[in-house]
TORMAR-962353 format. One record per residue (C-alpha): residue number from 1; x negated, y, z; chain. Coordinates in Angstrom, 2 decimals, decimal comma, m for minus. Layout:
<nodes>
@seq: NUM xx: X yy: Y zz: Z mol: A .
...
</nodes>
This chain:
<nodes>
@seq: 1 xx: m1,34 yy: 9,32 zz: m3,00 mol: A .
@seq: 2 xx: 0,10 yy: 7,28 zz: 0,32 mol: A .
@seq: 3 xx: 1,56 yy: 4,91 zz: m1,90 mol: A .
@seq: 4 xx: m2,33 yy: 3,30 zz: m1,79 mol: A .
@seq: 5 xx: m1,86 yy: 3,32 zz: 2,07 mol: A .
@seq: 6 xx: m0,39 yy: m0,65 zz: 2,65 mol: A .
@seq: 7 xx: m3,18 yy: m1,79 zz: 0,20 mol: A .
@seq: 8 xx: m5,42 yy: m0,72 zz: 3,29 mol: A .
@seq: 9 xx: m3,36 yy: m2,19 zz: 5,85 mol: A .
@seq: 10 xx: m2,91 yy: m5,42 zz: 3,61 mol: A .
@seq: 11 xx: m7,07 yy: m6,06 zz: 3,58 mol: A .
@seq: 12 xx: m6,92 yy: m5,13 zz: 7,54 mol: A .
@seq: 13 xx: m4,06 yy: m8,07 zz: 8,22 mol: A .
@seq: 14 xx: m6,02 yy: m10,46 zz: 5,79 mol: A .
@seq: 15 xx: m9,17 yy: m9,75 zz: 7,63 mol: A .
@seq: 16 xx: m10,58 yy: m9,14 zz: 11,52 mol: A .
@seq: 17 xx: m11,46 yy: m6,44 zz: 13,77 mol: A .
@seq: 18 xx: m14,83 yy: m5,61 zz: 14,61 mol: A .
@seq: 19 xx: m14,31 yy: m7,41 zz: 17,94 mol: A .
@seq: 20 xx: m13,59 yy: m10,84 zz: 16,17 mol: A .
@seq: 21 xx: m9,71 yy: m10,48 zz: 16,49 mol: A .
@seq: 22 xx: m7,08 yy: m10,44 zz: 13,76 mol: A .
@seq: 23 xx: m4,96 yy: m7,27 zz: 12,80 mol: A .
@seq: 24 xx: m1,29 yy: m7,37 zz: 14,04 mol: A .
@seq: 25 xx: 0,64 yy: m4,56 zz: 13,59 mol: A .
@seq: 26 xx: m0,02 yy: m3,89 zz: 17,47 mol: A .
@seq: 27 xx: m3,71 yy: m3,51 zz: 16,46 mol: A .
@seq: 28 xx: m4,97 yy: m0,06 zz: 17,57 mol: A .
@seq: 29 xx: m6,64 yy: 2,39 zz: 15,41 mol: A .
@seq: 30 xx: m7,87 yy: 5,81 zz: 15,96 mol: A .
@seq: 31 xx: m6,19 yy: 8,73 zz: 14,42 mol: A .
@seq: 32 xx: m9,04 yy: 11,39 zz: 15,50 mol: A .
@seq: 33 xx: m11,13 yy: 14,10 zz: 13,85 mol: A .
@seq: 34 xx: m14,04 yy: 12,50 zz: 11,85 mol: A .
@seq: 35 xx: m16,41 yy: 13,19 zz: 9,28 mol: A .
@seq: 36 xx: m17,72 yy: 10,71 zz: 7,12 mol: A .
@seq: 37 xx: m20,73 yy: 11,05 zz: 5,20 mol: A .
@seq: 38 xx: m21,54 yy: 9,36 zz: 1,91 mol: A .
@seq: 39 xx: m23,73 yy: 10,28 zz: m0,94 mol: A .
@seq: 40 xx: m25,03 yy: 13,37 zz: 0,37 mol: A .
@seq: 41 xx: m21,77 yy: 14,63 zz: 1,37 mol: A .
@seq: 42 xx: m18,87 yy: 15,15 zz: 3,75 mol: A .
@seq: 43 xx: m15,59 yy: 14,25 zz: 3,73 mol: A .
@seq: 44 xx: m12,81 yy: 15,13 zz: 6,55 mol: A .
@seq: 45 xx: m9,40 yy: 13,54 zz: 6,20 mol: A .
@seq: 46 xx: m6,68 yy: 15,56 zz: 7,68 mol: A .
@seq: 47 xx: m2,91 yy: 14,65 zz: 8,75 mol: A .
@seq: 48 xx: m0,54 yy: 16,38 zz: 6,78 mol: A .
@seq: 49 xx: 0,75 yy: 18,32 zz: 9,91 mol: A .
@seq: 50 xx: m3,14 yy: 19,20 zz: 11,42 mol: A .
@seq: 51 xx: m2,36 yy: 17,01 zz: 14,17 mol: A .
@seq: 52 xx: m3,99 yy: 13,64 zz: 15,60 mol: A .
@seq: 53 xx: m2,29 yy: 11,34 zz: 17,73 mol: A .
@seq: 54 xx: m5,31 yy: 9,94 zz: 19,15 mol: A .
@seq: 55 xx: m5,03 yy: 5,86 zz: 19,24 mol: A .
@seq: 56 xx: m2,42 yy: 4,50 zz: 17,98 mol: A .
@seq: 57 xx: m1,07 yy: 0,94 zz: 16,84 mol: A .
@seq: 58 xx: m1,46 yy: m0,20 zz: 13,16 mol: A .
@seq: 59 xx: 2,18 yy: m0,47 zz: 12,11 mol: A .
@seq: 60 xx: 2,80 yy: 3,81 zz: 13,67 mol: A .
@seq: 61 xx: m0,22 yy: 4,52 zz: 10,86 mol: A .
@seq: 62 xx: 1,25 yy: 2,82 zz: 8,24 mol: A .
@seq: 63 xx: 5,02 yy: 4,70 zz: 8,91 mol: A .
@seq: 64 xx: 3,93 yy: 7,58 zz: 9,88 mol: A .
@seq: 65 xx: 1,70 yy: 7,70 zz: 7,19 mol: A .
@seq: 66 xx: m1,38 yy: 9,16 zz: 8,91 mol: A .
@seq: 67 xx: m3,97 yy: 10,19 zz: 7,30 mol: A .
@seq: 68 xx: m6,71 yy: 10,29 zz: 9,42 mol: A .
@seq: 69 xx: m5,83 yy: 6,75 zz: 11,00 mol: A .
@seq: 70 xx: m5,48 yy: 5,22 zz: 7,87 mol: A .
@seq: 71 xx: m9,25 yy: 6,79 zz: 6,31 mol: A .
@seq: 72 xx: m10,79 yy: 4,85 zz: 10,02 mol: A .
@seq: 73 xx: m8,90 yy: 1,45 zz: 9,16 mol: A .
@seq: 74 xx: m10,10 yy: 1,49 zz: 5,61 mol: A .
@seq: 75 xx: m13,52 yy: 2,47 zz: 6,90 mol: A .
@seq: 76 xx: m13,53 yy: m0,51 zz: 9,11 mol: A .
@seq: 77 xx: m12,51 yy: m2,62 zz: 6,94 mol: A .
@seq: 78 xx: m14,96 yy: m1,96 zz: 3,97 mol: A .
@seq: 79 xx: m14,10 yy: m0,26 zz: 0,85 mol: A .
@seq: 80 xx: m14,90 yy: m2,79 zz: m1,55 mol: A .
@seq: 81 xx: m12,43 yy: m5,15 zz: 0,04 mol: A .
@seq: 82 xx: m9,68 yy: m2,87 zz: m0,28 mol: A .
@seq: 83 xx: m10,48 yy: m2,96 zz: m3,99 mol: A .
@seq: 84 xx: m10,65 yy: m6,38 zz: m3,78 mol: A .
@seq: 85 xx: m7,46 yy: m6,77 zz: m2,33 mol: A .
@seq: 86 xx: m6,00 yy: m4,35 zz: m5,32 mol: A .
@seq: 87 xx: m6,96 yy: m6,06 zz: m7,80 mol: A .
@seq: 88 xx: m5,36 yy: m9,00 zz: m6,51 mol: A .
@seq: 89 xx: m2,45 yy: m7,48 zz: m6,49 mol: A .
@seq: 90 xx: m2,43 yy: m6,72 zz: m9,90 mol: A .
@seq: 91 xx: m4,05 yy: m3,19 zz: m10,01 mol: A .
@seq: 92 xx: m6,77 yy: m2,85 zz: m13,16 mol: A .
@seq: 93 xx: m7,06 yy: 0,68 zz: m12,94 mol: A .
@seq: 94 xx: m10,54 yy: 2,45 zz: m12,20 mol: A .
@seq: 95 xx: m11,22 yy: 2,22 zz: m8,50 mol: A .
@seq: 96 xx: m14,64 yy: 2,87 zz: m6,98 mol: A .
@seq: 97 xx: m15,57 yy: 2,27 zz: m3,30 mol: A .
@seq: 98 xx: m15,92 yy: 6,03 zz: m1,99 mol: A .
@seq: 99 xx: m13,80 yy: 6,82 zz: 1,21 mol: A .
@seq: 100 xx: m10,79 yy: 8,69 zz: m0,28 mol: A .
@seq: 101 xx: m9,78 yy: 5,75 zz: m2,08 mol: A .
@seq: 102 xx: m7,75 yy: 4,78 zz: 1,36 mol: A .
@seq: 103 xx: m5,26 yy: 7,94 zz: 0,78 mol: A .
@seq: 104 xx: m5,25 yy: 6,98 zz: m2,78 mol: A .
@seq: 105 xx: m7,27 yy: 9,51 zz: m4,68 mol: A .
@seq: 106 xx: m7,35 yy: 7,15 zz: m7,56 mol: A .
@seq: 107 xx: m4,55 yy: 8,03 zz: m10,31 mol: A .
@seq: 108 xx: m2,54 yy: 4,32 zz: m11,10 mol: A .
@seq: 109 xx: m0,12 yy: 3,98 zz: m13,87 mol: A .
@seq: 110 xx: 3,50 yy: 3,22 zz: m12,31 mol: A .
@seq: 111 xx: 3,60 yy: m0,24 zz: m13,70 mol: A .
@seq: 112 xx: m0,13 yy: m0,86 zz: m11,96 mol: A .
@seq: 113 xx: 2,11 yy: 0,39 zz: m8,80 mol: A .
@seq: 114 xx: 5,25 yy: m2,28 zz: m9,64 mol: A .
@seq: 115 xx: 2,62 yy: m4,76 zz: m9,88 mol: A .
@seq: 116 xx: 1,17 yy: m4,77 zz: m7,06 mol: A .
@seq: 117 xx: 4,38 yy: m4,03 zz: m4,49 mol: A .
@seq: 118 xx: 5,96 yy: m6,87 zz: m6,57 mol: A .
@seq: 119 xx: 3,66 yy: m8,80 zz: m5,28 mol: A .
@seq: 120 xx: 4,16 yy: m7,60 zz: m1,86 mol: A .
@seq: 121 xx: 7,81 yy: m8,53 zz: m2,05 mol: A .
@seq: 122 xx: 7,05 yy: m11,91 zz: m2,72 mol: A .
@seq: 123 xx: 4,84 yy: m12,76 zz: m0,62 mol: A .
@seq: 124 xx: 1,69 yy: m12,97 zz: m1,72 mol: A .
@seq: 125 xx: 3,27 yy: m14,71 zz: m5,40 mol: A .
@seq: 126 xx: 2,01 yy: m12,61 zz: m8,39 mol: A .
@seq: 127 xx: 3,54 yy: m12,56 zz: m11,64 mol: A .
@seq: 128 xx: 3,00 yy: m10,70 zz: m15,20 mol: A .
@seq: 129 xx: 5,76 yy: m8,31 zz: m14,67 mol: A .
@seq: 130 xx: 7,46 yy: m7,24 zz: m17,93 mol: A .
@seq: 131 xx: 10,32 yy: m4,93 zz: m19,25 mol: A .
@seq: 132 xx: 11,57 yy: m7,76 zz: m21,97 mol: A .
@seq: 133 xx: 12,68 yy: m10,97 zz: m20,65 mol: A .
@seq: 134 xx: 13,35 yy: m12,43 zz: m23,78 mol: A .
@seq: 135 xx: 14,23 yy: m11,55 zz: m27,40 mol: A .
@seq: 136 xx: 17,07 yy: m13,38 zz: m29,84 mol: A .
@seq: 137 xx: 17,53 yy: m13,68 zz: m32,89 mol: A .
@seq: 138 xx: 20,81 yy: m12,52 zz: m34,62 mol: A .
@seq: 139 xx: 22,28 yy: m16,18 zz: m34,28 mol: A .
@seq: 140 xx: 21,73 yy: m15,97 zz: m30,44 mol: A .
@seq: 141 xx: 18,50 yy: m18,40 zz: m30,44 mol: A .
@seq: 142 xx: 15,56 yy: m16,89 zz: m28,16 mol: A .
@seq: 143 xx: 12,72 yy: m16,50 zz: m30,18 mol: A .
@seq: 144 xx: 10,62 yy: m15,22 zz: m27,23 mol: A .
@seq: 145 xx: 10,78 yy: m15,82 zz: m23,32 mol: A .
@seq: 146 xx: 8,79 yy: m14,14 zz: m21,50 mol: A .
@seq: 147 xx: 5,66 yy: m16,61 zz: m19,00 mol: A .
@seq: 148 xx: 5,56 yy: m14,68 zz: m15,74 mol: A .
@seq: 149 xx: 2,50 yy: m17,31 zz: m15,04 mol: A .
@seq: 150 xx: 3,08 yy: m17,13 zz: m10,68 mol: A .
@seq: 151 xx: 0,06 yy: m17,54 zz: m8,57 mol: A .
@seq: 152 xx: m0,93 yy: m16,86 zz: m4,96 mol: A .
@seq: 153 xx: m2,94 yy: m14,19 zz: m4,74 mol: A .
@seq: 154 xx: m3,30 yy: m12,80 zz: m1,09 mol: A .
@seq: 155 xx: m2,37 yy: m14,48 zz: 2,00 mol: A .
@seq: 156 xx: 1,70 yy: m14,64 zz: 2,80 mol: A .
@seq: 157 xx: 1,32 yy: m14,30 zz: 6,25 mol: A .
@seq: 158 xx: m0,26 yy: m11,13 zz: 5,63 mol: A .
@seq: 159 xx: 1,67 yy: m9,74 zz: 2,96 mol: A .
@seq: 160 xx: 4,83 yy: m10,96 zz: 5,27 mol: A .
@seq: 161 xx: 3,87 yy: m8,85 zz: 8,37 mol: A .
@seq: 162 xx: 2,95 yy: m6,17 zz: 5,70 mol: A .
@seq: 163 xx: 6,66 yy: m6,18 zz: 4,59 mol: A .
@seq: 164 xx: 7,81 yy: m5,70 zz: 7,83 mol: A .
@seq: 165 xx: 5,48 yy: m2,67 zz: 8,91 mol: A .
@seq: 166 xx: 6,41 yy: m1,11 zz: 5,73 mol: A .
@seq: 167 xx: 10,52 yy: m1,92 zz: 6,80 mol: A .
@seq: 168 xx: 9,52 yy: 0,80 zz: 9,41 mol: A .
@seq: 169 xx: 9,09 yy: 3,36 zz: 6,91 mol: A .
@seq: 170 xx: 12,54 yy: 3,69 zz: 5,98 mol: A .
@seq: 171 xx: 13,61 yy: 2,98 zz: 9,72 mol: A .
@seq: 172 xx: 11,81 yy: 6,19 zz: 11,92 mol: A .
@seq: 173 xx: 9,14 yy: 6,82 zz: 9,06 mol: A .
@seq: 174 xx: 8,57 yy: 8,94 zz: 6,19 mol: A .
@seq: 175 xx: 11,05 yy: 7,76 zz: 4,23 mol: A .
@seq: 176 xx: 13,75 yy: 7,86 zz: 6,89 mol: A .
@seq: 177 xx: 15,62 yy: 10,64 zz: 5,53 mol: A .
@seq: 178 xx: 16,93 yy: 7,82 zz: 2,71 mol: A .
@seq: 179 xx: 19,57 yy: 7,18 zz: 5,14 mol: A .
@seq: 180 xx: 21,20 yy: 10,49 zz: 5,47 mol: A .
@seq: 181 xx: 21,97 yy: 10,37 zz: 1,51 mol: A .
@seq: 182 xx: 23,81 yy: 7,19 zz: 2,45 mol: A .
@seq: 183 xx: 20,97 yy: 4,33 zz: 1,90 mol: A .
@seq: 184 xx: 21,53 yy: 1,65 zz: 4,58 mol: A .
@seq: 185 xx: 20,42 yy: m1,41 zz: 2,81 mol: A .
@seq: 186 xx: 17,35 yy: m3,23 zz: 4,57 mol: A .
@seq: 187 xx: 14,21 yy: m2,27 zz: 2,41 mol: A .
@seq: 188 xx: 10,80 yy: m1,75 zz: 2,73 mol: A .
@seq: 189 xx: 8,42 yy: 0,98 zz: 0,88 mol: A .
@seq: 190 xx: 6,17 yy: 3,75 zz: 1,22 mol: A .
@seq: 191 xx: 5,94 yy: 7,24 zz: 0,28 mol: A .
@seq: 192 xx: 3,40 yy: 8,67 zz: m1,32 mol: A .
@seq: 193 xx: 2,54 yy: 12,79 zz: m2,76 mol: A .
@seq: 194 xx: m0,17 yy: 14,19 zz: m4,04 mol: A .
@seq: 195 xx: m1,66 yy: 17,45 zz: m3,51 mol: A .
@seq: 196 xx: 0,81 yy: 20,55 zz: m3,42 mol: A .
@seq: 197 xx: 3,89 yy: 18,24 zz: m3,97 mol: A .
@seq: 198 xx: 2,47 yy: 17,97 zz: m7,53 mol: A .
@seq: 199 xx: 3,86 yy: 14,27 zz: m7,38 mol: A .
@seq: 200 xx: 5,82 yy: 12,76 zz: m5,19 mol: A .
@seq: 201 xx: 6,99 yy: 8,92 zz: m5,26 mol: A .
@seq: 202 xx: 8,75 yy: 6,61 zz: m3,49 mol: A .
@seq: 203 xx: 7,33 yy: 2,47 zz: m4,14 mol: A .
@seq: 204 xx: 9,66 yy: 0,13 zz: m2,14 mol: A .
@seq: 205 xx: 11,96 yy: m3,05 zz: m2,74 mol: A .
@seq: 206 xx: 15,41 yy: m4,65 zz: m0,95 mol: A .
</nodes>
């Protein structure tokens, strides 16, 4: 579900608008009505509440997790780079460039999902993210250490601004009810739910 969402607003900070300028988080988008046609058919995104807010800046998409907004940006973006951008994040999953794939219609396993905001919260710095750091042997001598094998993958200044758009979440987002069960720590995330509450996730990191 949303938790797809920054992947979109990562290739959009990486990248320019139509007009030649680059996305800030002040960028405007358009949270409107729209169909898009592909493939002999039509696709509508709505908000979850029915409503649009007509244009709004990049980082109020993102929070607010909007729909609607969010299906334009990836749009004008291109789809392949947003798969692009996933994979450098460390996503291997089956993705294929159809217009849905910017609310995350795609199904991810959860470590594809630790990968890749991982590499969020470091800037840009990949690694091969693992459950055992090392084993030992019964007289205490590590037999195994784990190579996290860091690289740069996507741009830091992006990924940096990303990190503090997706701060907002927690602050006046959709995740701002974290707060009233007594989370105050400065974080950053997204939420994301899929159909009918069928899932629903939280993806973040302090």
């Amino acid at each position: 579900g949303s938790i797809m969402k920054p992947i979109v607003y990562l290739t959009a900070l990486e990248g320019i608008t139509p007009e030649g300028n680059p996305y800030t988080p002040l960028t405007v988008i358009e949270d409107n009505e729209f169909n898009f046609r592909y493939e002999g058919q039509k696709w509508t995104p709505q908000n979850y509440d029915k409503k649009f807010r007509g244009d709004v800046p990049l980082y109020v998409g993102l929070k607010d997790s909007l729909n609607a907004a969010t299906a334009h940006l990836g749009i004008q973006v291109g789809l392949p780079s947003i798969i692009d951008v996933a994979r450098r994040l460390g996503i291997d999953s089956k993705l294929l460039p159809v217009p849905s794939i910017t609310l995350g219609a795609f199904e991810l396993f959860p470590i594809e999902v630790l990968r890749a905001y991982t590499t969020i919260a470091r800037q840009g710095s990949k690694i091969n993210v693992t459950f055992i750091r090392y084993v030992e042997d019964l007289e205490g001598n590590k037999v195994f250490t784990h190579d996290y094998k860091e690289k740069m993958t996507v741009s830091k200044e992006a990924t940096t601004v990303l990190a503090g758009m997706m701060k907002q979440t927690l602050q006046t987002g959709s995740g701002r009810f974290a707060k009233s069960y007594g989370f105050t720590h400065p974080a950053a995330g997204k939420t994301g739910t899929t159909s009918d509450m069928k899932d629903a996730w939280f993806a973040g990191f302090t």
